[in-house]
Backbone bond lengths (Angstrom), bond angles and torsions (degrees), N, CA, C in turn:
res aa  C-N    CA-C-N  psi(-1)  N-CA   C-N-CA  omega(-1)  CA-C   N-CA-C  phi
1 X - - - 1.441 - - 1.525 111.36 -
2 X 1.383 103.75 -38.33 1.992 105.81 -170.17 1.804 93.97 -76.04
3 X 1.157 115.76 -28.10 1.616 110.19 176.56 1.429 129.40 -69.21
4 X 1.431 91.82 -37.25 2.100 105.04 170.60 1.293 94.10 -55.06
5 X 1.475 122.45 -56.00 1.688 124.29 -158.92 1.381 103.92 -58.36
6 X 1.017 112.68 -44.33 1.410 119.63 -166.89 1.751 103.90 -67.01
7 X 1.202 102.74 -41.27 1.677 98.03 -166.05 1.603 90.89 -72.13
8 X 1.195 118.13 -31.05 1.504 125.93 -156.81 1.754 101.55 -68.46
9 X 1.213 99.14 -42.56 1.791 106.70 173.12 1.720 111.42 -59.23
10 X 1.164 112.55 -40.79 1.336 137.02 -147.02 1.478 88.67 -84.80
11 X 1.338 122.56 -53.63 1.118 124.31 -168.49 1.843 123.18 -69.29
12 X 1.454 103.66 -35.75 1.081 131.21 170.66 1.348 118.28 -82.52
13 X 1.136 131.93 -26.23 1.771 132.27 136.26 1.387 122.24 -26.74
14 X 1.438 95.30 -61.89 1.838 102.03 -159.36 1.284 85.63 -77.62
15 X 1.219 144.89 -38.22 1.679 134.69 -175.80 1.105 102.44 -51.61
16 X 1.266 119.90 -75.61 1.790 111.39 157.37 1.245 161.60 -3.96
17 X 1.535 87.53 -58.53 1.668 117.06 154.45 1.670 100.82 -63.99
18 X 1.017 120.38 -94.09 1.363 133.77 176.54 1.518 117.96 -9.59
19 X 1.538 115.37 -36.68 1.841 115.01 163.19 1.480 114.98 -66.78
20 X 1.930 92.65 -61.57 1.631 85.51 178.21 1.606 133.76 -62.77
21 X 1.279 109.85 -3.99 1.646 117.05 179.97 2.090 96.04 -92.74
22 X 1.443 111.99 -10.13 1.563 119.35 -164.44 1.610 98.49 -80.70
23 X 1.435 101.28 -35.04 1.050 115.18 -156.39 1.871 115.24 -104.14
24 X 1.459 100.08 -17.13 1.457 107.13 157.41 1.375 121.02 -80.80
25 X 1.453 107.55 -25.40 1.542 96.14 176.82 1.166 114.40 -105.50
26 X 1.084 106.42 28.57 1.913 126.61 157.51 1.544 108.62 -78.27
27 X 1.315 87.30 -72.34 1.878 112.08 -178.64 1.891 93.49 -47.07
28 X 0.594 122.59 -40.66 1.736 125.30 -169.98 1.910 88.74 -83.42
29 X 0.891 164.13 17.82 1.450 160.40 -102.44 1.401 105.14 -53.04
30 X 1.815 100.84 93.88 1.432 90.88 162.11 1.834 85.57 -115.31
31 X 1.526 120.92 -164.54 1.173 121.92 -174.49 1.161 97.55 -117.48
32 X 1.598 112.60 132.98 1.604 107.60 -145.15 1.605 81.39 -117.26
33 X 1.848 128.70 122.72 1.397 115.31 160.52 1.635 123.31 -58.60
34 X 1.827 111.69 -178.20 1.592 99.51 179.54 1.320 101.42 -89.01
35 X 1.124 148.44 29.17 1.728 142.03 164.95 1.593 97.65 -164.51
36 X 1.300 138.03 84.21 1.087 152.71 -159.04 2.106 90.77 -101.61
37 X 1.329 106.71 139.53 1.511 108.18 164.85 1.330 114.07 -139.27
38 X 1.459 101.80 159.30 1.726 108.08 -141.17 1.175 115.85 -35.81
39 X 1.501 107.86 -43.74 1.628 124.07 -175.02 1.722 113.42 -48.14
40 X 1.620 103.18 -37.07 1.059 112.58 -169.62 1.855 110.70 -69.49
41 X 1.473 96.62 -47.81 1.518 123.31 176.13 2.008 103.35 -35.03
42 X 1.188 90.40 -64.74 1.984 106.92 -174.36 1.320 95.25 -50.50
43 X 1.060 128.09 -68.66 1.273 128.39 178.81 1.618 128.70 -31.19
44 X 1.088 92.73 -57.22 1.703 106.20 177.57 1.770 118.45 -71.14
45 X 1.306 100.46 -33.72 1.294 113.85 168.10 1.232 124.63 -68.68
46 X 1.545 98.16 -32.92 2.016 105.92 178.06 1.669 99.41 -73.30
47 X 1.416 107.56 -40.75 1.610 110.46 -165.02 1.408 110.58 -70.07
48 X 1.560 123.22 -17.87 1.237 125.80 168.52 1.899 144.03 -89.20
49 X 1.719 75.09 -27.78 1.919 105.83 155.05 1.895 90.74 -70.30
50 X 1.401 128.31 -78.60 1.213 90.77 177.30 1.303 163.98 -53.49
51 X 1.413 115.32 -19.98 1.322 128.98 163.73 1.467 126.20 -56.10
52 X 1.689 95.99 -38.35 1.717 106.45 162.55 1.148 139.42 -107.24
53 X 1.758 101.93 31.99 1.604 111.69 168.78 1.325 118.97 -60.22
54 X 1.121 126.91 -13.86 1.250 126.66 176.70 1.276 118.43 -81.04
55 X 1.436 118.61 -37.42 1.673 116.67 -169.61 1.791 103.78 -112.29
56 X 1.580 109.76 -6.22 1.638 103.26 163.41 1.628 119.68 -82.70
57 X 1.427 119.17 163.66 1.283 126.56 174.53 1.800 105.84 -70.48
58 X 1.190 137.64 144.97 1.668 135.35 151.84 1.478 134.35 -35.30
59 X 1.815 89.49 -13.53 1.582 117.17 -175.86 1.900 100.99 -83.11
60 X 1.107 88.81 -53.30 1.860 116.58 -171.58 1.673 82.11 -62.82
61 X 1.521 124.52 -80.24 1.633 128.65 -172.12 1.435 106.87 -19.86
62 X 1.832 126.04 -54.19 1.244 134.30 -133.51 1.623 85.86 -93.51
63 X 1.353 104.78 -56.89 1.803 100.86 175.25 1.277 124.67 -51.81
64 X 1.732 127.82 -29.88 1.110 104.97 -178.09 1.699 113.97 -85.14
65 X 1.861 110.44 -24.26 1.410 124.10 139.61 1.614 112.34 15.27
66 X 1.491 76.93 -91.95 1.783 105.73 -175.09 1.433 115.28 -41.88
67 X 1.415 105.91 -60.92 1.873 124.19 -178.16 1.691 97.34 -53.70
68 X 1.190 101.40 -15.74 1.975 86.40 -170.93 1.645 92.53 -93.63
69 X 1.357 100.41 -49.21 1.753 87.57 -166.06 1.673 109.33 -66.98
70 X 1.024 126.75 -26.16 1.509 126.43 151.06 1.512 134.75 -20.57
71 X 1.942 90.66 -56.73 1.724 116.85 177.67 1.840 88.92 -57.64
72 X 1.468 98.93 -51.40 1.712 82.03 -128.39 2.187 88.90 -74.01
73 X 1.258 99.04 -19.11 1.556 89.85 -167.47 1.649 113.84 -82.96
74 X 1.924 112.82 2.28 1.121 125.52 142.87 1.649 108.25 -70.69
75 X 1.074 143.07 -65.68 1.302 146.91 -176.04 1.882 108.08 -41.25
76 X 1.053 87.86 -27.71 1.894 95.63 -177.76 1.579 104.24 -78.65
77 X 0.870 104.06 -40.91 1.841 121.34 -164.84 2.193 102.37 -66.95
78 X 1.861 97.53 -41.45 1.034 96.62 -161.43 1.467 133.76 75.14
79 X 1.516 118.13 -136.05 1.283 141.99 148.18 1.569 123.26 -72.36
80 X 1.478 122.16 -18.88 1.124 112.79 -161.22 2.602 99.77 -86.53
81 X 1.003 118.49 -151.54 1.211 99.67 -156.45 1.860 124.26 -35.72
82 X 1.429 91.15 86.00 1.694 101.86 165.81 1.991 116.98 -10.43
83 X 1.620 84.34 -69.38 1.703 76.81 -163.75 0.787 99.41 -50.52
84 X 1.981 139.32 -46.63 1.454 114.06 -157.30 1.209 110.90 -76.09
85 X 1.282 131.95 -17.63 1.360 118.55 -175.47 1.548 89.72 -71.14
86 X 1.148 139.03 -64.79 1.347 122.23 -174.65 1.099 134.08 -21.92
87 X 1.334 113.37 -57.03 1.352 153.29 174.07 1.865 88.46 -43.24
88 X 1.283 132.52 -89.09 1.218 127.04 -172.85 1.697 110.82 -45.60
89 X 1.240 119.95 -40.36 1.551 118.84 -168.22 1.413 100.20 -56.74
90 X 1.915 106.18 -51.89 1.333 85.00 -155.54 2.050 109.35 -75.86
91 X 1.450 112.38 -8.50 1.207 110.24 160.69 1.375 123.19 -54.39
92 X 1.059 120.45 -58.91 1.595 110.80 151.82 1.101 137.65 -9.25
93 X 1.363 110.97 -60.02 1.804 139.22 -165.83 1.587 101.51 -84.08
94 X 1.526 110.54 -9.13 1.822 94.94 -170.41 2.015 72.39 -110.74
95 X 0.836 104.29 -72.27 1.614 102.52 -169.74 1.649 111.53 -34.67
96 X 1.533 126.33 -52.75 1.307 105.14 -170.22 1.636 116.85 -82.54
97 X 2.127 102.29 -1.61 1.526 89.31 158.13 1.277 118.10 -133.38
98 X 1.332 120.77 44.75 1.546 142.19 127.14 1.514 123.63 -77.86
99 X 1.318 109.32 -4.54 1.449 93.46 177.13 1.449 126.14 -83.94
100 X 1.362 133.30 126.59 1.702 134.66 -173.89 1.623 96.35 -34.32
101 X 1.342 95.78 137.14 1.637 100.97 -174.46 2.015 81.98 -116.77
102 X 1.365 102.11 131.20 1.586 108.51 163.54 1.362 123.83 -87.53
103 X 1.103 95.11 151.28 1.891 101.62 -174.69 1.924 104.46 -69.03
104 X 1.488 116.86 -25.39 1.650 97.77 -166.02 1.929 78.12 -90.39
105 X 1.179 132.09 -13.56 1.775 107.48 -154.50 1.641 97.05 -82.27
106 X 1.403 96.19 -37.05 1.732 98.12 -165.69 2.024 109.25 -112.35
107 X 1.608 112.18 0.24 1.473 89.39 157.23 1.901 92.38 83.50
108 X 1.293 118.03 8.79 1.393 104.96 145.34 1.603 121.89 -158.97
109 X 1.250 120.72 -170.22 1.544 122.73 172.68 1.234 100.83 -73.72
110 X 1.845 96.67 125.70 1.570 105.66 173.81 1.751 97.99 -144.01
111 X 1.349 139.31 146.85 1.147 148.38 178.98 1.542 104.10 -79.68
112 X 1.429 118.27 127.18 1.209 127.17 -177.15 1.920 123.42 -83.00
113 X 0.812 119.23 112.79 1.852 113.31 -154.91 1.757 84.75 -147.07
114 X 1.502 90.49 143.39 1.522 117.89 156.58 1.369 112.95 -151.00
């Protein structure tokens, strides 16, 4: 019974995780599908850090960097130890929306920090 719960939390986390990372690499404009998986996530996120290497800071580049190798070394893990895959997603989810967003990449006032 304490193991269902557990997967049951676990499971309902990463769904979680999995919107708000859907929805950062929206805000970053990648084109987000309607059931996107992690693998897919890294991807879109790398393809959108690249598209705006030109108008992001190296600071902004290195963070979203991070959020990808996160995705994908959750994507490696799979199903097998939950928390850690968690553990990387939600690293992801603070890094790709902690990163300084610039006013020319994304089209508004944003405070510049590294």
């Amino acid at each position: 019974m304490i193991i269902w719960d557990l997967s049951a939390r676990l499971a309902g986390a990463r769904g979680r995780l999995i919107i708000e990372l859907s929805r950062a690499v929206s805000d970053w404009g990648g084109q987000v599908p309607e059931d996107p998986g992690v693998a897919e996530l890294a991807g879109l996120l790398d393809d959108a850090a690249a598209n705006l290497r030109d108008v992001i800071s190296s600071c902004t580049q290195a963070e979203l960097a991070v959020a990808v190798g996160h995705l994908r070394a959750a994507d490696r893990l799979g199903g097998r130890l939950p928390a850690v895959t968690l553990w990387h997603l939600r690293q992801a989810c603070q890094r790709s929306a902690t990163a300084p967003r610039e006013p020319a990449a994304l089209g508004a006032a944003a405070p510049q920090c590294c």
